[in-house]
Each structure stands twice: as structure tokens, then as C-alpha cells.
C-alpha positions as CSV (number, residue, x, y, z in Angstrom):
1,X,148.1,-117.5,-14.3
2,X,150.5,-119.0,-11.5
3,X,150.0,-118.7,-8.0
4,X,151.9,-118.8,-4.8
5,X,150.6,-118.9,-1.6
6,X,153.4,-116.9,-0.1
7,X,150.7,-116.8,3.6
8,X,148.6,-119.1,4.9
9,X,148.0,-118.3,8.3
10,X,146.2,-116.0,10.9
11,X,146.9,-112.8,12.2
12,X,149.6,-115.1,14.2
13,X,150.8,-117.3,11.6
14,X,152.0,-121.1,12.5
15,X,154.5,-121.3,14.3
16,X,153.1,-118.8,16.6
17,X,155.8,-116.9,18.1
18,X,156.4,-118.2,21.9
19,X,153.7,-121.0,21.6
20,X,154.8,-124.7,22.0
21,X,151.6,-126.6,21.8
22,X,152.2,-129.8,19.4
23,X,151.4,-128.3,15.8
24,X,153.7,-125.1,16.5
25,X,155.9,-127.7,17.8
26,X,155.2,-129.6,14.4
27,X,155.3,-127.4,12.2
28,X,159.3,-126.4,13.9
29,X,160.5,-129.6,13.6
30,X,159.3,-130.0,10.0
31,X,160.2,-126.7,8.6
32,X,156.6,-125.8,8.0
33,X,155.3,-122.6,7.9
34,X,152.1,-120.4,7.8
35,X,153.1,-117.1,7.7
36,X,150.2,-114.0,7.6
37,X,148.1,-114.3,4.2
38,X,149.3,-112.8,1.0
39,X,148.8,-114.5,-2.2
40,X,150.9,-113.7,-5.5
41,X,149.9,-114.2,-8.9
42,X,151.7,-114.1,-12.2
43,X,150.1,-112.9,-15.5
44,X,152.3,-115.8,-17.5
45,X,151.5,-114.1,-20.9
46,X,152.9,-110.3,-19.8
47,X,155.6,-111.1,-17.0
48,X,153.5,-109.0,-14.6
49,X,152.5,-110.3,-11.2
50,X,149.6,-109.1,-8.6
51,X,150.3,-109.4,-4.8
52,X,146.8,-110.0,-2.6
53,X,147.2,-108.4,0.2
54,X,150.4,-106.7,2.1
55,X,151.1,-109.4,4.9
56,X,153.8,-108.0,7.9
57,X,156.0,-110.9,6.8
58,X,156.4,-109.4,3.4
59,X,160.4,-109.1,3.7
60,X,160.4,-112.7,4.3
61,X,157.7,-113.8,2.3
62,X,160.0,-112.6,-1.1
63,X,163.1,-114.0,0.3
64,X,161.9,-117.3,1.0
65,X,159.8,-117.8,-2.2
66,X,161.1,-117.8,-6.0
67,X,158.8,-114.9,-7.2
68,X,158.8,-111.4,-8.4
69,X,158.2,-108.2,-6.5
70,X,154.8,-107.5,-7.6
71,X,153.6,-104.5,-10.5
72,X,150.5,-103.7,-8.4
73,X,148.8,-104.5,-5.2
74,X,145.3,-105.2,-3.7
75,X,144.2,-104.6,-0.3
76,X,141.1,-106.4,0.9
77,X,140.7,-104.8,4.2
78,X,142.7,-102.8,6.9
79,X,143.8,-105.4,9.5
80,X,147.0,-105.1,10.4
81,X,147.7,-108.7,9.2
82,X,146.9,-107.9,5.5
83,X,147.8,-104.4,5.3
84,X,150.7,-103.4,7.6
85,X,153.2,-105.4,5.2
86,X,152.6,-102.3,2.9
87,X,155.8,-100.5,4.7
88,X,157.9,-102.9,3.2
89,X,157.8,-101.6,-0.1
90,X,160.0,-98.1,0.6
91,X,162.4,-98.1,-1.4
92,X,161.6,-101.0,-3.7
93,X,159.3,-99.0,-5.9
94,X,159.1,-96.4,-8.7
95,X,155.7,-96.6,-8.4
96,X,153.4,-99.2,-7.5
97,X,149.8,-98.9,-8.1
98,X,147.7,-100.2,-4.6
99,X,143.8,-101.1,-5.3
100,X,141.5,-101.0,-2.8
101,X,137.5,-100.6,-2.9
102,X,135.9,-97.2,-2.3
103,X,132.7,-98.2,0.0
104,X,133.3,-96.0,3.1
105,X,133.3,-97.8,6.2
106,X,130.2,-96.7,9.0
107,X,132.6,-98.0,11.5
108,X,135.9,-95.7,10.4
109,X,134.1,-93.1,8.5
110,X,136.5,-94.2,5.3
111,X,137.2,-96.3,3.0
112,X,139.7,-98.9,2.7
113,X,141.1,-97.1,0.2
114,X,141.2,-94.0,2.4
115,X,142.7,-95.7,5.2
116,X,145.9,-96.8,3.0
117,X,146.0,-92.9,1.8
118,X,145.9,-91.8,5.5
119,X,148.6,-94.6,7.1
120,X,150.8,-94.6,4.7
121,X,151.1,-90.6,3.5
122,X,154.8,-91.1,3.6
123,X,154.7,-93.5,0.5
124,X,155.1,-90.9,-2.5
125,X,156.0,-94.6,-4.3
126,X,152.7,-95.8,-4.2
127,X,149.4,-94.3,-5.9
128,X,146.1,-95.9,-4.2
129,X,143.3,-96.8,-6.8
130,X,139.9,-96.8,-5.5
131,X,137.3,-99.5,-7.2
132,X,133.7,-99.9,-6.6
133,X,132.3,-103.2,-5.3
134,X,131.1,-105.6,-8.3
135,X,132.5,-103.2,-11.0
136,X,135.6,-105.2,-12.6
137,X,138.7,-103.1,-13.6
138,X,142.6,-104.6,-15.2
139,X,145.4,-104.5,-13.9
140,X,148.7,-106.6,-14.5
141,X,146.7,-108.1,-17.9
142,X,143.7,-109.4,-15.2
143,X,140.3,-108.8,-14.7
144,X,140.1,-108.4,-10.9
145,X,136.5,-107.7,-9.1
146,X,136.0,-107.1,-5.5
147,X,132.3,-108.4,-3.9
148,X,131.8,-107.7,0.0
149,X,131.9,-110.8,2.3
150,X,130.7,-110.8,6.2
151,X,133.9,-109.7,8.6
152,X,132.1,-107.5,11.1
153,X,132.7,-104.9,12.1
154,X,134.9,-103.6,9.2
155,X,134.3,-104.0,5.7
156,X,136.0,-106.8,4.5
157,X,136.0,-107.5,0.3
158,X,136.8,-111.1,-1.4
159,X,137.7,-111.1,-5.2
160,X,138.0,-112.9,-8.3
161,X,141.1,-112.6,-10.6
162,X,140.3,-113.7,-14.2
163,X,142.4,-114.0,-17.5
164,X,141.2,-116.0,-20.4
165,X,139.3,-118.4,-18.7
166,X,141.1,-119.2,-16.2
167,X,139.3,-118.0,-13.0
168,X,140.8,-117.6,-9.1
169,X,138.5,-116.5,-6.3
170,X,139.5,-115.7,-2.5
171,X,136.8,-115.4,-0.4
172,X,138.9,-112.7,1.5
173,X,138.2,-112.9,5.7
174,X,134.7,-113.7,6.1
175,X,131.7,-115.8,7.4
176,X,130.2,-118.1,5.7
177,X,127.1,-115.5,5.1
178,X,128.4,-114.2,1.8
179,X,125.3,-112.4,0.4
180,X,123.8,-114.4,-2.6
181,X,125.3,-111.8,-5.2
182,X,128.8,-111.7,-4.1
183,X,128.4,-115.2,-4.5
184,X,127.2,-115.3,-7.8
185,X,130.6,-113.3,-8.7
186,X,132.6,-115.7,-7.0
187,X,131.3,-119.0,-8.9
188,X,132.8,-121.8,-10.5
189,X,136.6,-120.9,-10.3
190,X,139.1,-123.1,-11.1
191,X,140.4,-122.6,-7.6
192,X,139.4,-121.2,-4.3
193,X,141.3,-119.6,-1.3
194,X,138.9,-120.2,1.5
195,X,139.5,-118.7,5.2
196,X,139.0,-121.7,7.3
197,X,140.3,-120.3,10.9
198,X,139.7,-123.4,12.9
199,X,137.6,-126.6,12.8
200,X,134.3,-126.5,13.5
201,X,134.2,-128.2,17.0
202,X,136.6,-125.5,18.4
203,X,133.9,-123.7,18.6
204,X,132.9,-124.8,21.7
205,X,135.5,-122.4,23.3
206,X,134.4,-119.4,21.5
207,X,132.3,-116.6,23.5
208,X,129.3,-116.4,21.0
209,X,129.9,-120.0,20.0
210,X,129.3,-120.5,16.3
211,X,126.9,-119.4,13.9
212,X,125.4,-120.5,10.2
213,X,125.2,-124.2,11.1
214,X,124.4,-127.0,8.6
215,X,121.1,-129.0,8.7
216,X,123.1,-131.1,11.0
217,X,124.4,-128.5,14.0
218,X,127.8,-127.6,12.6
219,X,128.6,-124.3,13.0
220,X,130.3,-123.0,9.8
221,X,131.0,-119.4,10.9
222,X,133.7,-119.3,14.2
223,X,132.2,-116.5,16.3
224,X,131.2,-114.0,13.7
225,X,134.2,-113.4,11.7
226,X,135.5,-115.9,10.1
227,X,134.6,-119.9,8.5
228,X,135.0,-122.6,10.4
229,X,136.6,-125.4,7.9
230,X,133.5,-127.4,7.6
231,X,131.9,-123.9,6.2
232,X,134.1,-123.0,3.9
233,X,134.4,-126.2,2.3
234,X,130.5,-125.9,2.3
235,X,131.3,-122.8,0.5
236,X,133.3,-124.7,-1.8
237,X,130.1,-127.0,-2.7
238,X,128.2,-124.1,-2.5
239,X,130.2,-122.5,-5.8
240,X,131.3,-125.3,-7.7
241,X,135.4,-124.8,-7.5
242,X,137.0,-127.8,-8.8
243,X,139.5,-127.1,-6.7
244,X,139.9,-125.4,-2.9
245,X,142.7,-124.7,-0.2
246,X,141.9,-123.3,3.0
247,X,143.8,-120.5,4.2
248,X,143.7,-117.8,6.9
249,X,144.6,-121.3,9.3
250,X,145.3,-120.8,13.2
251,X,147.7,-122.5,14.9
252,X,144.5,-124.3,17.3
253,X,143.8,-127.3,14.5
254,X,144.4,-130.7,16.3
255,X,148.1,-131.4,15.1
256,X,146.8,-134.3,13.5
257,X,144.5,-132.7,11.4
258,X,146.5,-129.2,11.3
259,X,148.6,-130.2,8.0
260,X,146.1,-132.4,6.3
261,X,144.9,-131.3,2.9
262,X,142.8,-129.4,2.1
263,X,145.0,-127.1,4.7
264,X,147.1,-124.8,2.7
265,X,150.6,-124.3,3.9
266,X,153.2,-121.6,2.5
267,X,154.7,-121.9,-0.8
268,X,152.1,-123.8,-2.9
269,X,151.7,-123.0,-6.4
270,X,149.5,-123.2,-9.0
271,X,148.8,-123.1,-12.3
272,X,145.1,-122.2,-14.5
């Protein structure tokens, strides 16, 4: 399989619009770019590609990077930042099959799946496909299984894309308290798309502070939502990837430590 990272960044992407703090300022200057998350991956064998979530810079996303309009779609959960780029495919589509997980939501009384049904009714092009949590289904020649991950207070999914041995997992938005068995699902991949918002000592300026620290103090959840980098490169350890990028990066890393790898930055590619 190939993959692009066609989004890197938070729900405000780098360069954040109107900010000029140094590593927007950077990240100008140098033609760099973190756009909201999507992730798009080619089924080399069939020609078929999967897109990992709809980001709003979708348009762009496709114009900017050499890769083909995608056969079917997941949805990990309903923020706008990985769903609302789902209004760009009118007109583009015959039909494009949409999976998302069918666990309903406590907090919206539906599921993701549901939601994508109820927003976008005006789509006749696309036909949602609900899949349970853990249960693996195919599409686009892949085996694709969503596990729930920690993103309160929404249901939030990560996944593992799998094709004759080669294995990608994303650990979707999340803490770094992924439950033991959604863990066990998302071991040993050749590589790993971690959300790493911010560094760990940024949070400091967060309201609740941070949570899930190390033996040592460091916080490896930011708040409650999402991994500080030092936990998901913990997570990393904690599953064996041979390889890991962090993703889902806000614009608040130190500039010189914003573009420093293991940061992911739009357009990288790879291939398992």
C-alpha cells in the first residue's frame, strides 16, 4: 500500500489563519504546510485508493498532492475537522461508499454513521456503511478494523488498514488511555499515525493540566483529549511500530522543535 499524508495538523492546521507567532511564520516562509488531517492510501495491486477521514481542506488537499480521488471513505468521528470536508465530494461521485462505526453515541443519541446520514441527506452520491467496532470488513482490496480510543466526550475510533502483510494503524484523536484491546488490534504495524497535539510541557497552560503521566511526571494525555508527543511516542513503544509520524500537530510546538521528525508535515508518502 502507499500512503500520503495529504493533513497533518489540528482542527486549525499550520499556518493558522491570522496567527504570526514564529512557526506559522516558519512554516510561511518555507512553504510548509499542515493542513486538517486526512490520510490517503492506495491499494498498489487494484488501483483503488481509501481516504481516512473528510478534512475541510479536501479541495486543496487533491490539488496540491499527486493522488487519486478516493473509491471509498472512512470517518473516524464527527468533528468538523475530519468530517465536514465530506461536502466536497458533490459532484465528483457516481457513488462513493462512506464507512463509519455503528456504536451509538450517549452524548448524540447516534452513531457516527448516523450523523453522516443526517448532515449530509443531500448526498444521494454517497451510501454510508455502518461497521461494528473490532469486526474487520474490505473495502478497496483492505482489511480495515475500527477499535475505540479515548476523545471525550464523543466517540472517537482509530483503525488498522491491512493488505498482505503490510499493516498501517492510526490511532485516530485520542488519549493515550487506549483500552488494552483496542490496543491489542493496533500492534506491530509497520507504521503508525499518532495524534501528538502539542509537547508535553505545554501542558502547563492547559485548564485540567495533563493526565496519564510516565513514571517520571510527564503528562502524556494534553487535557483529556488528545496525546501529548511524549505519549504517543510512548504509544509507539507501547505497540511495537517500526516506524511512527505524529500527526493531528498544532501550531503551539516551539518553532524549533515544531518541524523536527518525528513531526509529520503534508505530503509525505509511504510505502509497505
Amino acid at each position: 500500500m502507499r500512503v500520503t499524508l495529504l493533513g497533518t495538523g489540528d482542527t486549525t492546521g499550520t499556518p493558522t489563519a491570522g496567527c504570526d507567532c514564529e512557526t506559522c511564520t516558519y512554516a510561511i516562509e518555507n512553504g510548509i504546510e499542515r493542513s486538517r488531517f486526512s490520510v490517503h492510501v492506495e491499494n498498489e495491486e487494484t488501483g483503488e485508493s481509501l481516504l481516512v477521514d473528510f478534512s475541510p481542506d479536501f479541495r486543496a488537499q487533491f490539488l496540491t498532492h499527486d493522488v487519486a480521488l478516493p473509491d471509498a471513505g472512512i470517518v473516524t468521528h464527527v468533528h468538523f475537522d475530519h468530517l465536514d470536508g465530506l461536502g466536497n465530494t458533490y459532484r465528483l461521485f457516481s457513488d462513493l461508499p462512506v464507512h463509519a462505526a455503528d456504536e451509538v453515541d450517549p452524548v448524540t443519541g447516534t452513531s457516527v454513521a448516523g450523523t453522516i446520514r443526517e448532515k449530509y441527506d443531500y448526498l444521494d452520491r454517497i451510501t454510508v456503511s455502518e461497521q461494528r467496532p473490532y469486526e474487520p470488513f474490505t473495502t478497496c482490496g483492505f482489511e480495515v478494523t475500527f477499535v475505540p480510543v479515548d476523545h471525550p466526550p464523543l466517540l472517537c475510533y482509530g483503525l488498522t488498514i491491512e493488505h498482505e502483510g503490510a499493516k498501517l494503524s492510526l490511532s485516530g484523536d485520542t488519549s493515550y488511555g487506549i483500552g488494552d484491546r483496542a490496543r491489542e488490534v493496533l500492534s506491530e504495524p509497520d507504521l503508525l499515525l499518532a495524534d501528538a497535539i502539542v509537547p508535553a510541557s505545554l501542558c502547563e497552560h492547559h485548564p485540567i493540566g495533563g493526565r496519564h503521566r510516565d513514571e517520571t511526571g510527564v503528562p502524556r494525555t494534553f487535557g483529556s483529549k488528545h496525546m501529548t508527543r511524549e505519549g504517543a511516542l510512548a504509544l509507539a513503544d507501547d505497540l511495537g511500530a517500526e516506524e511512527t509520524r505524529l500527526v493531528h500537530v498544532a501550531h503551539f510546538y516551539p518553532v524549533e522543535e515544531a518541524f523536527a521528525a518525528p513531526l509529520a508535515v503534508d505530503g509525505e508518502r509511504y510505502v509497505l
